[in-house]
Structures are given as structure tokens and as C-alpha cells.
N, C-alpha and C positions, 0 to 999 in steps of 0.2 A: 225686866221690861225695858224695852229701849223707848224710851221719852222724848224723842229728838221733836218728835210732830204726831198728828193725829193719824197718819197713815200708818207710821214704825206702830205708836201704842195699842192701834187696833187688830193690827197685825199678828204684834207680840203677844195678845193675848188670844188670839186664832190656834196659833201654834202651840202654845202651851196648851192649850186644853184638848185640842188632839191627841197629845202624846200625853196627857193623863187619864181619856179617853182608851189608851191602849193604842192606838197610831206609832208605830215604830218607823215608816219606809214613807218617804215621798218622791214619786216621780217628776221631775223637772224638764219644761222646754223655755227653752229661752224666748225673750219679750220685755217690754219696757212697760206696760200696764202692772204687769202682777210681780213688779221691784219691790213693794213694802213686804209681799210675803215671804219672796224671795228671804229679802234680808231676815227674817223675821224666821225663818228655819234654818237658813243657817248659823244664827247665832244662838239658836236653841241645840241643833248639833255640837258645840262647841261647849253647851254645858252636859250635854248629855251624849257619851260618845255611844249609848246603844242606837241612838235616831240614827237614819240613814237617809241619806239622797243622793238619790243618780239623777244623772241630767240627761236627758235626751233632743237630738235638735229635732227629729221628727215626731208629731203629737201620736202619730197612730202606732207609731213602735213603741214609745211611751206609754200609751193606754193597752195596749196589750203586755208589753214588760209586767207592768202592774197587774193587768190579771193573773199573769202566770206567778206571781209570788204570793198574792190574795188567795189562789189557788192553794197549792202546795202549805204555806203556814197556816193556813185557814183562819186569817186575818183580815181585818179590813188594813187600804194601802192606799194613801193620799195620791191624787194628781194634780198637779197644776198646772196651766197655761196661760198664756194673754188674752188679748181681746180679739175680735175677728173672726175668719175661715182656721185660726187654730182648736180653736174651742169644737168647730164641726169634723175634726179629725177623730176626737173623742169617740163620737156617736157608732163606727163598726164595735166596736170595744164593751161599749156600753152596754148595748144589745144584748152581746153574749153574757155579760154580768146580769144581765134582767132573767135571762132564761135560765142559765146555770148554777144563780143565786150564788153570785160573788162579791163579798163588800165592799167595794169601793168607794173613795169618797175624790169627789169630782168639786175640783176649785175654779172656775173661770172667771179672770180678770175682767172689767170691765169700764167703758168708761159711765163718768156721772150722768144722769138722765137729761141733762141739757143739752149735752153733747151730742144726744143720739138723736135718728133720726132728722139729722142736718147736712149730712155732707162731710160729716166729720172723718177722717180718716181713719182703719184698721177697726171700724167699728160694722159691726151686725144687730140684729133683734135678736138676743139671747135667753130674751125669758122664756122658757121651755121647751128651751130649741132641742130638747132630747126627749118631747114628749111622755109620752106611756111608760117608756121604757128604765125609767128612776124611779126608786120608789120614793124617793119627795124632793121636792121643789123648794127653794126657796131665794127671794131677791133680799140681799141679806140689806143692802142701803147704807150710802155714804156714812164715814165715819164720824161719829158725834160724841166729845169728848163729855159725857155725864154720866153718872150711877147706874140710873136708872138700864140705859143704853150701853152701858159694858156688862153689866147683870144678864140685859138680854142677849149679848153675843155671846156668852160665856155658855148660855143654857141653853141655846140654837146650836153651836157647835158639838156638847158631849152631848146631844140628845139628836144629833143628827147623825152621828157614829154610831150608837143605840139600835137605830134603825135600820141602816147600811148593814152591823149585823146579824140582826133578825130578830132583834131583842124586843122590838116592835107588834104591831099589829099585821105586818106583813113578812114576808123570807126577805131572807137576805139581799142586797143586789146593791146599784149603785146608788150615793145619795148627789144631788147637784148644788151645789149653794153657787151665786153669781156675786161678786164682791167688786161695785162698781169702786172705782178710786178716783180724785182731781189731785189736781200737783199739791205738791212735788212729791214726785215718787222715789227719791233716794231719800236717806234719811239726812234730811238737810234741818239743820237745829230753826226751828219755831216756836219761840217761848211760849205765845200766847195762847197754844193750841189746847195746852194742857193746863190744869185747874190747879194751882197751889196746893192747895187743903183737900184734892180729889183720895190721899192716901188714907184721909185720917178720916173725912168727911164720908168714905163708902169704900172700906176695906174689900168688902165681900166680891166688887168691882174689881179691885186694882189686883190682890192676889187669889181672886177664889177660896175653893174651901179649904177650909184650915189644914183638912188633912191632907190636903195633897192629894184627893181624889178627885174625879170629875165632878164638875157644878150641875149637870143633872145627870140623874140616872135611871137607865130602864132597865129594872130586874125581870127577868123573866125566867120560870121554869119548863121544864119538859110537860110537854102534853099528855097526857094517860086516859085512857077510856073509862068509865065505872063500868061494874061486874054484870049488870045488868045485859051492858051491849057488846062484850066481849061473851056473856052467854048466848046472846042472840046469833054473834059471830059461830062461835064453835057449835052450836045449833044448825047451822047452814052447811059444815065442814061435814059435821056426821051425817050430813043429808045427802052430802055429796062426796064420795069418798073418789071417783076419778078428776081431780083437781092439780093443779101444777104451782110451786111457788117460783116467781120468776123476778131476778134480780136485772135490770134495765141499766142506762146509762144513771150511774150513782155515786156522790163524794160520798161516801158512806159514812156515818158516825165511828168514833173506837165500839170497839165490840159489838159491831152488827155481825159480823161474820159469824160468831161464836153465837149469835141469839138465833140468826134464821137457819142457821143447820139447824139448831136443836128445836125449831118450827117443823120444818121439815123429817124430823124424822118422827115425833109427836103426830103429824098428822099423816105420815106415809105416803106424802107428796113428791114426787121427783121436783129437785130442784134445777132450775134453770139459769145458770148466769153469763152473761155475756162478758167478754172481756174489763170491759169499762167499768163495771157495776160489784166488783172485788175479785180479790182472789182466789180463783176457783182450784180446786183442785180433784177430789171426786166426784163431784158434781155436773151435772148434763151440760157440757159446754158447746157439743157440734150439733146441738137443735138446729142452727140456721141449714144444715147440708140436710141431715136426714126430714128436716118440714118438707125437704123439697120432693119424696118420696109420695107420688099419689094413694099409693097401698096405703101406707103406713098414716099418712092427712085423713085419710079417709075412713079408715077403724079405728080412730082414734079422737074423739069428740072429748070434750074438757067439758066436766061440770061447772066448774068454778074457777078461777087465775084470782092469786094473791099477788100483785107485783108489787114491788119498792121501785123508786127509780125513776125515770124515765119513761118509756117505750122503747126497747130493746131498736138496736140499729138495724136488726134482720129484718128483709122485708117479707119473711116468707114465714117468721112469726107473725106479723102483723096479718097475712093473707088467710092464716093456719086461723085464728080469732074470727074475723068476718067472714070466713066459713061456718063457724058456730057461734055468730051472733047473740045468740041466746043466753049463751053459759054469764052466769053473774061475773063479773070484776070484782073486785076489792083492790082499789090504790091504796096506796100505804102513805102518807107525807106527802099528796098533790092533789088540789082539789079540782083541776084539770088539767085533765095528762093519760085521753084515753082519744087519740083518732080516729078509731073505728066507728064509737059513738054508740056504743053497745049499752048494756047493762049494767052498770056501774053504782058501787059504795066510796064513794074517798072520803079516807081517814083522816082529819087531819092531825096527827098523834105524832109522837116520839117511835121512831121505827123501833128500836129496841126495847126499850119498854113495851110496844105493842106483843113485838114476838115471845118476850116474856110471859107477858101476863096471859095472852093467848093459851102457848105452851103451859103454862103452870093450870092453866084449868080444864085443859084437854087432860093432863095428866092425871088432876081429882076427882073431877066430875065422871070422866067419861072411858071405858073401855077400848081399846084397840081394833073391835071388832068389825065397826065399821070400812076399817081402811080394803080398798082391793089393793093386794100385793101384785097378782098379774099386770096391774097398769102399771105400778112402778116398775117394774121389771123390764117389761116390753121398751120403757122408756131409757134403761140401763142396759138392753141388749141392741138396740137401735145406736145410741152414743157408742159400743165398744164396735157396732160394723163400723160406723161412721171414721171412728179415729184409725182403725185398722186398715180404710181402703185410703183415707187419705195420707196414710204412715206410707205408705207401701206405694203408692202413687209417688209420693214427693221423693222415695228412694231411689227410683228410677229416674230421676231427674237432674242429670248433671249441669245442664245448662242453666246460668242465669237469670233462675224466675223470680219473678216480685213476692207468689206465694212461698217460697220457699225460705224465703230471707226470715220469717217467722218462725217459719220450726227451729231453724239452724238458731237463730237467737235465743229461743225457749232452752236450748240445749248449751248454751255455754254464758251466760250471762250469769253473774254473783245472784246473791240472797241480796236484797232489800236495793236494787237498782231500779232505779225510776222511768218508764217510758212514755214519753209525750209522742200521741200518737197524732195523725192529722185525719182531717174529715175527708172526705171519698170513699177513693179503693183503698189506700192505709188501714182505716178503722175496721172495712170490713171483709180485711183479708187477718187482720191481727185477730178478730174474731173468730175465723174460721181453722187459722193455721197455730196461733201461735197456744201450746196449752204447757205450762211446766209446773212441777213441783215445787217448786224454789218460792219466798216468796219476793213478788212481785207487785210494784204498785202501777197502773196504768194510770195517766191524764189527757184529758183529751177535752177540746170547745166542741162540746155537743149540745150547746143551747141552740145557738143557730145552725150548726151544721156547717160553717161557711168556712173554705180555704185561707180567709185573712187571716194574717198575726200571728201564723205558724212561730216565726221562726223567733220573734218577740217573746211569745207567752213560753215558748220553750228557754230561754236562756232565763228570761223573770222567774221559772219556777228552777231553775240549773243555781240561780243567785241564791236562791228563798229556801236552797235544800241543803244539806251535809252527802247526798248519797248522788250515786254517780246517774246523768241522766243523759236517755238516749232519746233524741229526735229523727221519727221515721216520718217523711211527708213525700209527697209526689213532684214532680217536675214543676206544676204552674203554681202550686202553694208557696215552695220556695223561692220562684222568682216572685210569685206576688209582693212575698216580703223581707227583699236583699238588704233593704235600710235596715231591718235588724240586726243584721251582723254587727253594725259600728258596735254594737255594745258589749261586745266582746272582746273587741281589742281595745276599748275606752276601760273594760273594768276586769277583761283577762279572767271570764266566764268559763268554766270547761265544760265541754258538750259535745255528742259524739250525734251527729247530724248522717241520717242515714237517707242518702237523697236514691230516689226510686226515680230514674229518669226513662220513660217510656218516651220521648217529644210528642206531650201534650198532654188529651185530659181521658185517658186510659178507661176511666171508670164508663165513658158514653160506649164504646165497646163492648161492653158487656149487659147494653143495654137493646130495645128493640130499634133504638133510631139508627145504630149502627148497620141495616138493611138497607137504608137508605143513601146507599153510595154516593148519589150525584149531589150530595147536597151534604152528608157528615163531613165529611174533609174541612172541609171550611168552613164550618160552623160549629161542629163539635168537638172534630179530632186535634183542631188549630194547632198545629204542631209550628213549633217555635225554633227550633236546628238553633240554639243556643248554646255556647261552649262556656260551662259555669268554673271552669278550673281558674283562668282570670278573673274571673268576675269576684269568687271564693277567696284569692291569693290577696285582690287589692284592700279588704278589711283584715289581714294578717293572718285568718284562718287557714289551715294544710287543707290542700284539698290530695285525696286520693281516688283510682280510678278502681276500681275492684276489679281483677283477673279471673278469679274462681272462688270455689266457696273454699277453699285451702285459705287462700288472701285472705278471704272477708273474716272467717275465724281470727286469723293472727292482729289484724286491722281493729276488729272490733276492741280485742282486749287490749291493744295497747293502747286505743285509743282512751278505756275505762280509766286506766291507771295514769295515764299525762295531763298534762295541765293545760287551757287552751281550748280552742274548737274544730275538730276537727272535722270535713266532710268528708264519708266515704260514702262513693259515688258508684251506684252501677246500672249500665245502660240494659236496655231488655228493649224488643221489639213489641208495642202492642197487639198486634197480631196473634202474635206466637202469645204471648201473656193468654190470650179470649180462649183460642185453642185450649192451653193447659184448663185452665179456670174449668171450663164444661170439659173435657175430659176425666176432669177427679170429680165434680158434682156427677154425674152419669154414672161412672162406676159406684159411689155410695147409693144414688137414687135405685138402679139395679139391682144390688143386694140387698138392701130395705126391702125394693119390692118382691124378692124371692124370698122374706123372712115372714113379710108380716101381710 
């Protein structure tokens, strides 16, 4: 415990009960408010060389760093900042932890409450300046060197980590504590701050628990349904034998994969999984192309949808559903997370355990006889046109497509390589295009959907991983967020950055506003005539320009195996990109519609 003054000792004991708490990573921006915790983690670093801290000068490359390593460890990951417009850098960040259910734990400096609201400088109204979006709040209040008042920070801190990760009464996401400070913020020796006899007088204070564990704790177990309502469940299943189980945007637990196959074959449901939502591999992956098939939308009405997850990224899932209205949901771990606004059960249970226990009584209970095999089929001969016409599409295609950089990827990338993919056309081209055997882990910010912090949350989880990672993002993602790169050359990050430069935002193209000539250009298409090889070079990253897909092969892999970040770069014309795109949708929807 540093004792210099009431700032170090309250400090000191912030940091310690985080990293007893299980806090290993703090993200840092510099500032002269939040110097006590500063010092106060680094000299906890120096007793503990597993704690980590990177320092960022930018807060929003910060707060996304931290996601992406929150991400990937599936830990909670401290931030801190000053007082001010630093603290509202935070907030894109945040967002996506609220939606995503990522734990983070959000420090912001502040000054004492006399100070504020005066004219005082670097100061804002910070009490819940991150609204809704944290799952708790709290003004933790100047340091006050007594028993009672270090007991309570003690059991405020590991019970607000608790809750950041899900251990609580709510999911996981970010926590905010505000920790106003007055001078002096170095640790400058002030005898009087601190109590002589505070060691002896209130141990429980000064070192917490005896054992070295956190000073509070929230235990919590896996959720499980009773037999009753998982009979009512498998009640509904046998009643409805044309049904789909559909894996959405999902961090998946360990052994989900293993539990909703053997869901899925239990109830002789086609399983549906989107790239984001595991690792598919038999399993119905190019639903988003053949939904788009009117025949096939149309003889094909869903009694029931089981999904885990999200809401798949495809829109033409979503459109396939509000066409049948009617058919009951079942969410699986969200008790809202249906935008059609249908017919809906959410569960809110342990996924795996559900498909368990489901599966184990479909098996005793009840007979097979229920299942139609036709509908699963139909749905397994639809996905082999689908993969067939887009296999054979993209082999005619020697030119430069964005879709194409998927499959070519599926096909030479290692076993257990990590892709951080980006939101747009990225997510839902890597959806369409990208399907391999191998396994493959996918990440992506699909809480908000939004282009920030690409290139941040990708090197946070490139930090936070042992396995080689690739970041695929679009032209305006990337510049959106070129400040990440410092952190590359600050901590010599490897990451193989695959920049899809159309100039501009490609994905409105493939939408209806692009009809609207006199007015997309400059509103939608904003094309940018930006040359990122400069731009790339001056944070010390290689940039390369991609030639062919001969190059991209060779690029890719050396890029796996080097150390560093590398950008490989290839230009493609939007245009031409919309053309291909509805040229391979057209041929699948054609042959769907002359099958089914």
C-alpha cells in the first residue's frame, strides 16, 4: 500500500482489489486527474508482473483496445482516463460492451464536487454521462482515510467487477465508477492523512481478505430450466416438426457447438449458422443467398425458430420470419432480441445446458417419428445449389473482388486463426463467401453494428490472443480509425489487416438508394481518393498493394507467420463489386427457383 497521502492509499487499494477480482489488463490515457491511480497500477505491476498496462494517448482507441481483449480472453479489462471530453471518448466503446456483453470496467477521473460546476477547468457533469448503456453506476466520493470508508471501497470495487462480468443480476457489459480526486495528485508524503493505528485498528481495511481473495463476492451458477418446462418445450417441437435451429451473431460458450448439433439432430431440424455465431462446418451456412429465392421463401413456412444468439446479420432471414409471422420463436440467453416482434419464448437459461437437457429428453421421452425429413433435406439440397453456384461463380472470377477475398481465405488460412471481421459489407460478405473446414474463430462488434474501433478492437484482441489474427474492414472503417495503429508500433502488435478499398462506403451500392444517382454520390458513395500507403508507413506498419490473387495467397501467409502489422491492400471498383454481388445472388436464386 503506498501511504504517501489519502489519494496513493485509496488508490492502492482500488488496484489491488481489481486484480484480486481477476482484472489482469488496464488500458491507460494520459492526464493529471487520475495520477493517484496511475501510480497506483503501476506499482502494482511491479509487484505482479502478470498485470498489464498499455497506455493509449487516444481514449477511443483505448476503449476499443480494451474491448477487443475483453473480447477474445473473455475477461473483464480495466480503463482509465482523466477528467473532461476524455471520459466522452469512452462512450462509442461502451455502447458496444452494453450490446455485446463485454466486461469492462470504466475508471474516470474526476475532480471534487466543489470544483464542479464553477468554471473550473477540464471539468464536465460526469455522473451518468454513459447513461443506460453501463450496467451500474456509481459516484465512488473523495477519499476518506477511515475503516469504515476503505471496507466500503474495498466491497464497491470486487462487487463491481462481479457485475461487469455477469455474475450479477444483469449480462455482462460495462461497469462506470467516477473517482473524484483534490490535491495533490502525485504521491507527495502527507503524514496527517493517514491514521497511525488505521493497521491495527481495522485490518479488514487496510489489507482485505485474509485470503487474498476479493472483499466481495458474487457467486453465481448456470441457469437451467426444470423438467416441467423443457417438457412443455419438447411438447411444442413434436408439434411442430418443420422448425429450424438458428445460431445468430454469438460469443458462444466452450461446448456450445458440440450441445446444438446434437440439438439439431435430436430434433431433425436444419441447423442455421451465420458466420459470427461458430464454427460451421456441415451445417446450412448460405441461407442468407438461397432466402433470397421466392420458390423456395415461399413453400417453405417455419413452424417454430430456436435461435441462440443475436438476430443473424442476413436481412433476408429476417424478411424469410416476417413473412411467417406466426411461427413461434424460442431465444435462447436474450430476453430481447427479436425485431420482427413476432411470437416469441426467451429463455433466459445457460445455452448449453438448455440443448442438453432439451436433447436428453427428446431422446427419452419421445420417438423420432415426428420429425419431416423432407424439410430438412430440402434445406440441405438448397445450401449444396447455393455453395455450388457460388463455388463456380467466384471461379470465373479473376479480377479483384471483395467477395472473392473470402473464399480464397477459407482456402489457405491455418487451423485456429482468428478473424476480426468489420460491420457492413465485411460481415456480410464473410457470411456469404467465406465457408472452410478448418477451425476457425470469427469476431466482430455486432452489438452496435457501427464501423468505429475497427482497427483498435482488432489489435486489443491480436494483444489478448496466442493465435495469428486477421483484420478484414472496408475503406471508411479503417480510416475512421487510423489512431489505432500507434498501438502497434508502441507494443509491436502482429496483425495482418486486410483493407478492402472500394473509395467509400460500397455497402449503399448494394442497396435501393443507390437508384438515386443525383444525390448517392455525395451522400452515400462519399468516396474519399485517399492514398493509405503513407498514411499506413508513418505508424511503422508495411503496407502492401495486392496485384492478384497469386500475390494475395503469398501476402496473406507471410503475413501469418511475421511479426508486426501488416496492411494488405486491394483496390476493386464499387461498381463492378454491385454487378458481381447480384450476378452470383441471381444465379443461386434461379436455381433454387427451378428446384424448389
Amino acid at each position: 500500500m503506498n501511504t504517501a497521502n489519502r489519494n496513493t492509499l485509496w488508490a492502492s487499494i482500488v488496484a489491488e482489489e481489481l486484480y484480486r477480482s481477476g482484472v489482469r489488463t488496464v488500458c491507460i490515457s494520459p492526464g493529471s486527474r487520475s495520477t493517484p491511480l496511475v501510480i497506483a497500477f503501476a506499482e502494482l505491476r511491479d509487484r505482479n508482473p502478470d498485470f498489464q498496462i498499455l497506455v493509449h494517448i487516444d481514449e477511443r482507441s483505448s476503449s476499443f483496445f480494451a474491448l477487443g481483449v475483453a473480447k477474445v480472453q473473455k475477461s473483464a479489462v480495466a480503463l482509465l482516463c482523466t477528467s473532461g471530453t476524455a471520459a466522452a471518448n469512452y462512450y462509442p466503446a461502451i455502447i458496444e460492451a452494453y450490446y455485446s456483453k463485454i466486461p469492462l470496467i470504466v475508471l474516470t477521473a474526476d475532480r471534487p464536487p466543489e470544483m464542479r460546476d464553477c468554471g473550473s477547468g477540464q471539468t464536465i457533469d460526469q455522473i451518468n454521462i454513459y447513461g443506460k448503456h453501463v450496467r451500474y453506476f456509481f459516484e465512488v466520493g473523495t477519499p476518506e482515510i477511515i475503516g469504515f470508508r476503505l471496507r466500503y471501497l474495498r466491497s464497491l470495487i470486487s462487487r463491481s467487477v462481479s457485475i461487469a462480468v455477469g455474475k450479477g443480476e444483469t449480462p455482462a457489459g460495462a461497469v462506470h465508477l467516477n473517482f473524484p480526486f483534490a490535491d495533490p495528485m502525485p504521491p507527495i508524503s502527507v503524514p496527517i492523512d493517514i491514521p497511525e493505528d488505521l493497521e491495527l485498528s481495522s485490518p479488514e481495511a487496510m489489507f482485505g481478505n485474509s485470503s487474498g481473495a476479493a472483499y466481495s463476492q458474487i457467486i453465481a451458477g448456470m441457469r437451467s430450466l426444470e423438467t416441467d418446462t423443457i417438457a412443455t418445450i419438447a411438447n411444442q417441437i413434436i408439434s411442430h416438426p418443420k422448425g429450424v435451429i438458428v445460431v445468430g451473431v454469438y460469443d458462444s460458450p466452450p461446448d456450445f457447438l458440440d450441445a446444438v448439433r446434437k440439438l439439431a439432430r435430436t430434433t431433425g431440424y436444419p441447423l442455421l449458422i451465420e458466420a459470427t455465431g461458430a464454427n460451421r462446418r456441415d451445417e446450412i451456412g448460405h441461407y442468407d443467398s438461397f432466402l433470397r429465392s421466392p420458390n423456395f421463401s415461399k413453400t417453405h413456412a417455419p413452424d417454430i425458430v430456436i435461435r441462440f444468439g443475436a438476430m443473424p446479420t442476413s436481412k433476408n432471414y429476417m424478411l424469410w420470419l416476417e413473412r411467417y409471422i406466426s411461427c413461434q420463436q424460442i431465444i435462447v440467453g436474450s430476453t430481447n432480441s427479436d425485431p420482427t416482434h413476432g411470437i416469441t419464448q426467451a429463455l433466459n437459461v445457460y445455452s448449453v445446458s438448455f440443448c442438453e437437457q432439451l436433447s436428453n429428453y427428446l431422446k427419452n421421452y419421445a420417438q423420432p417419428v415426428w420429425q419431416d425429413k423432407q424439410w430438412r433435406l430440402d434445406f440441405e439440397l438448397a445450401e449444396n445449389i447455393a455453395e455450388y453456384e457460388i463455388k463456380n461463380s467466384l471461379a470465373a472470377i479473376e479480377e479483384l473482388f471483395d467477395g472473392k477475398v473470402y473464399a480464397e481465405l477459407a482456402q489457405i488460412i491455418p487451423d485456429d486463426t482468428y478473424i476480426y471481421v468489420a460491420s457492413s459489407t465485411p460481415i456480410r460478405d464473410l457470411d456469404t463467401f467465406f465457408h472452410s473446414d478448418r477451425s476457425i474463430n470469427v469476431l466482430a462488434n455486432r452489438g452496435a453494428n457501427g464501423i468505429d474501433g475497427m482497427i483498435s478492437s482488432a489489435l486489443g484482441a491480436a494483444w489478448g490472443c496466442k493465435h495469428p489474427m486477421i483484420l478484414i474492414c472496408g475503406d471508411l472503417s479503417f480510416y475512421h480509425d487510423l489512431n489505432g495503429l500507434l498501438a502497434t508500433k508502441k507494443y509491436n502488435i502482429s496483425l495482418t489487416i486486410i483493407l478492402l478499398n472500394n473509395d467509400g462506403g460500397g455497402i449503399f451500392d448494394l442497396l435501393p438508394i443507390s437508384k438515386y444517382e443525383d444525390t448517392f454520390e455525395e451522400f452515400f458513395g462519399t468516396a474519399h481518393g485517399l492514398d493509405f500507403e503513407p498514411l499506413v508507413t508513418a505508424y511503422n506498419c508495411e503496407h502492401i498493394l495486392i496485384q492478384d490473387w497469386e500475390h494475395f495467397h503469398k501476402a496473406v501467409l507471410s503475413s501469418l507467420e511475421r511479426q508486426g502489422t501488416q496492411v494488405l491492400e486491394i483496390r476493386s471498383d464499387r461498381k463492378r463489386n454491385k454487378e458481381l454481388h447480384f450476378a452470383i445472388w441471381n444465379k443461386v436464386i434461379e436455381s433454387c427457383d427451378r428446384n424448389f
